[in-house]
N, C-alpha and C positions, 0 to 999 in steps of 0.2 A: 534396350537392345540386348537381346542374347547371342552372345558368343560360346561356344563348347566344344570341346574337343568331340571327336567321332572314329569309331574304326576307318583304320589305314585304306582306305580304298583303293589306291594309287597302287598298295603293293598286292595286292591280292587281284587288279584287275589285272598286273602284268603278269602275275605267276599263270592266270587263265590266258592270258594271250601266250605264252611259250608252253604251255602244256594241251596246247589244241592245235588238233592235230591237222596237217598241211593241207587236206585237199579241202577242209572246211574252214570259213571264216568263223575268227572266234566270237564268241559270244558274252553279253552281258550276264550278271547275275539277277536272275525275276526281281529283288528286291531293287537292283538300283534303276531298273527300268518302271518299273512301280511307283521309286520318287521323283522320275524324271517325268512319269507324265501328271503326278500327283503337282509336282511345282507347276507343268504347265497351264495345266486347270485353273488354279489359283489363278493365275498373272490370266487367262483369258474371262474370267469373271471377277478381276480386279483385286482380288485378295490378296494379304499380308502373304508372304512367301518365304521357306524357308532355301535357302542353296546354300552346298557346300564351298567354303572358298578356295584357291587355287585351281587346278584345273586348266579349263579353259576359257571358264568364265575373268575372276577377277580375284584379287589380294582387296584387303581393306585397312588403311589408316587411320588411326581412334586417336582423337585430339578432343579438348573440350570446345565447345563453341561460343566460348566467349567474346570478347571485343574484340581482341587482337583475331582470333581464329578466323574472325568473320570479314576482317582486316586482310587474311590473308587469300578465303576465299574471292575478293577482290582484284585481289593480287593474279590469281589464277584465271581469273578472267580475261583479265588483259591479255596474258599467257598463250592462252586458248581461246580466245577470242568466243567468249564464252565459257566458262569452269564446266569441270566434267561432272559427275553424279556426288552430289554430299546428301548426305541423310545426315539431319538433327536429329536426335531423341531427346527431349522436353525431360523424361523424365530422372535422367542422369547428366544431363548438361554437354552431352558428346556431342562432336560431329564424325560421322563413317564416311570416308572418303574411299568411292571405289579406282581401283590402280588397276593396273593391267596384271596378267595373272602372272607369278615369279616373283615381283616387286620382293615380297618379305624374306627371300634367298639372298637379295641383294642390297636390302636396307640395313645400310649402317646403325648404330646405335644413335639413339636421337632423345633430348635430354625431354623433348616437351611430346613425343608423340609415339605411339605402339604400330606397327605393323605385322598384321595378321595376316595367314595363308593357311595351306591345307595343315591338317584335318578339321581348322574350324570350321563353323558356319554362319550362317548369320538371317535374319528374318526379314528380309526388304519389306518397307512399306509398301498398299497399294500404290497402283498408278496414278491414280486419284490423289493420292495426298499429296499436294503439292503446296499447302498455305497452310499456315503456322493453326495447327491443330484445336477445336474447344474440347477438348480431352486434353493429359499430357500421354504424350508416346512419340512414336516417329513420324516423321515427312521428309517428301525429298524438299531438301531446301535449295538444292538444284539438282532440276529434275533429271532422272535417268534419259541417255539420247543413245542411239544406237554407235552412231558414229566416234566416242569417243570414251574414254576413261582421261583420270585426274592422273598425270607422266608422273611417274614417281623420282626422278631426281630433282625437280624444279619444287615440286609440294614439299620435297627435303630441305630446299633450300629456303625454301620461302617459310617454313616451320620455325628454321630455325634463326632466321631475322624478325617473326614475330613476337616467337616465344609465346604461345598459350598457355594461357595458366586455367585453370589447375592440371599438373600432365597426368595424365593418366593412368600411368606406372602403379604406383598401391594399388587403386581399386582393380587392377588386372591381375596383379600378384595376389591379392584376398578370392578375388573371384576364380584363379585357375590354381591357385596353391603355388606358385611359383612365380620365381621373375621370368619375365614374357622374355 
């Protein structure tokens, strides 16, 4: 799963919304409109997808998916009568749990799990992935639905009555040069 930082969008789309002028609605900049309809593309012929997080879309929580993780996403089930979107990646042992967008403003520090927000991003699997991959990489291992995201203070809590190991923390800190 790729996570990376990206220009600040959030501040330069507002500097264009107060510096355009009243009797015109403001406007996007050609480039983000370009990745908006490039992601849509993707996700309408099924393809792996990159989106920015935050926004208005969704935050993301990075735990590993081990016994316990998968313990929890059980747990979340119940919760939600039905768990919201978790993406496995096979090949780093993660689970991406999407959250509503905000969550990483608001999440406390957490000893077994990372949460992420704007300016990252992140590469959703197809729609199609939905069972444990003959490649390793990502799947939803519960599928994306429209109607909800994984509430971010119950996955908090429920993280931290599992405790997943291995947390995630170093390989985030090697991967972004600092503590997340």
């Amino acid at each position: 799963m790729t996570v990376t930082a990206t220009p600040d969008a959030g501040q330069m789309m507002n500097r264009l919304v107060r510096e355009a002028p009243a009797s015109r609605p403001p406007t996007w900049p050609t480039w983000r409109i370009a990745e908006l309809l490039r992601n849509l593309l993707a996700v309408t012929r099924r393809e792996d997808t990159i989106v920015r997080l935050g926004g208005n879309l969704f935050d993301v929580v990075v735990t590993s998916s081990s016994f316990k993780a998968r313990a929890a996403v059980d747990v979340m089930d119940e919760v939600q009568g039905g768990c919201g979107p978790v993406i496995e990646d096979t090949r780093d042992g993660s689970f991406y749990w999407l959250v509503p967008p905000g969550t990483a403003d608001r999440w406390p520090q957490h000893t077994h799990a990372v949460c992420l927000g704007a300016p990252y991003r992140i590469t959703l699997p197809s729609l199609d992935s939905t069972s444990w991959p003959s490649v390793p990489g990502p799947y939803w291992y519960r599928p994306s639905r429209s109607d909800r995201l994984v509430p971010g203070i119950p996955l908090w809590k429920t993280l931290a009555l599992h405790q997943p190991e291995p947390t995630p923390h170093a390989a985030f800190e090697k991967r972004l040069g600092g503590t997340p």
